[in-house]
C-alpha positions in Angstrom: 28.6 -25.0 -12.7 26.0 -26.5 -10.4 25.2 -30.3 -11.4 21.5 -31.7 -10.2 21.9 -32.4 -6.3 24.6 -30.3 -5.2 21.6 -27.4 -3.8 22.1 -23.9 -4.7 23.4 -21.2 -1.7 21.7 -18.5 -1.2 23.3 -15.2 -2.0 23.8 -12.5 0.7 23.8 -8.9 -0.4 23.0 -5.9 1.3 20.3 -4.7 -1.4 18.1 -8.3 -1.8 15.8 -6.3 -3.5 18.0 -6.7 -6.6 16.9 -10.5 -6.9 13.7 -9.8 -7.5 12.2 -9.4 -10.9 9.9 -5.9 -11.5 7.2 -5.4 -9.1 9.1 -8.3 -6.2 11.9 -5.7 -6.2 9.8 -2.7 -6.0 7.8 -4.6 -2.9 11.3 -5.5 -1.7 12.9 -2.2 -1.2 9.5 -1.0 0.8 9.2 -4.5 3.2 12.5 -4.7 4.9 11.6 -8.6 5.6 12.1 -11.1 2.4 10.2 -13.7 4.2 7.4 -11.5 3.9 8.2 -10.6 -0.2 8.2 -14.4 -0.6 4.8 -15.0 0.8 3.3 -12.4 -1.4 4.5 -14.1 -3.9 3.5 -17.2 -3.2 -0.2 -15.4 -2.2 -0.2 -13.4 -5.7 2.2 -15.2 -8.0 0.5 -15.3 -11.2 -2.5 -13.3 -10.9 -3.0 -9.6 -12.3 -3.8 -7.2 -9.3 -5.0 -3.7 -10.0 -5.0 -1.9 -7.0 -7.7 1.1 -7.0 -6.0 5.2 -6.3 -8.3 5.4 -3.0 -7.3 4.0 0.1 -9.9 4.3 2.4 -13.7 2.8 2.0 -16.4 5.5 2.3 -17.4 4.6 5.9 -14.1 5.5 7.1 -13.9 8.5 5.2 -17.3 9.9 7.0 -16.1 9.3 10.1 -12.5 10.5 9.8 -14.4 13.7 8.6 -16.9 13.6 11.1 -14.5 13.6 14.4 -11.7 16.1 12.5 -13.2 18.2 10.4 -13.6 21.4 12.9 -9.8 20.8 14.6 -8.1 20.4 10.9 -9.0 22.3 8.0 -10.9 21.0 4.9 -7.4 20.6 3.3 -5.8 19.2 5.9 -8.2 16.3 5.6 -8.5 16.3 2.2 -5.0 16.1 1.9 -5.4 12.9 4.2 -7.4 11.0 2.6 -6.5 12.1 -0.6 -9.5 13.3 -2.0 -10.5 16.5 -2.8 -11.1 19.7 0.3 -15.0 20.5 -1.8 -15.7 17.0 -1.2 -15.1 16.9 2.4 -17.2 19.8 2.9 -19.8 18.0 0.9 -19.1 14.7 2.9 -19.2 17.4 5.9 -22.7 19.0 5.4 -24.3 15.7 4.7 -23.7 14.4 7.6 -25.0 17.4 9.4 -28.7 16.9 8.0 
C-alpha cells in the first residue's frame, strides 16, 4: 500500500496500451508514442468527439480527381477517397464544363 507522499512508479510493460481506459487504449495501440496519447488527452479529455466517415474536404477531392483521374481508373480513386467510382465521374465531368 502506497501512503500520501511516497509518489507512485510508473509501470513498464511492453503493451502500454493496456493502461488506458476504452478509446486511450484504442489510440494507444495505433500511436507508438504515449507522450503523444497523453496530450490528446489532455486536448480532448472530457469532451464528446464525433468524427465524420469522410476524410478529405471537397476541394481536395476535385483536385485529387482532377490530376489522376485519366492515369487511375474511376475505382482506383474512388477507392481512395473512399467515395463512390459514379461520383468521381460526376466530380469528373463537372469539372470539364
Amino acid at each position: 500500500m502506497l501512503w500520501k507522499g511516497e509518489g507512485v512508479k510508473k509501470l513498464k510493460k511492453k503493451d502500454d496500451s493496456k493502461k488506458y481506459i476504452s478509446v486511450y487504449g484504442e489510440i494507444a495501440q495505433v500511436l507508438s508514442n504515449q507522450q503523444d496519447v497523453e496530450r490528446i488527452y489532455d486536448l480532448l479529455k472530457g469532451q464528446t468527439i464525433s468524427f465524420p466517415q469522410k476524410l478529405y474536404s471537397k476541394e481536395y477531392m476535385r483536385e485529387y480527381i482532377k490530376e489522376n483521374y485519366g492515369n487511375e481508373t474511376a475505382r482506383e480513386v474512388a477507392s481512395f477517397l473512399g467515395i463512390s467510382d459514379r461520383r468521381v465521374r460526376q466530380i469528373a465531368s463537372e469539372e470539364e464544363k
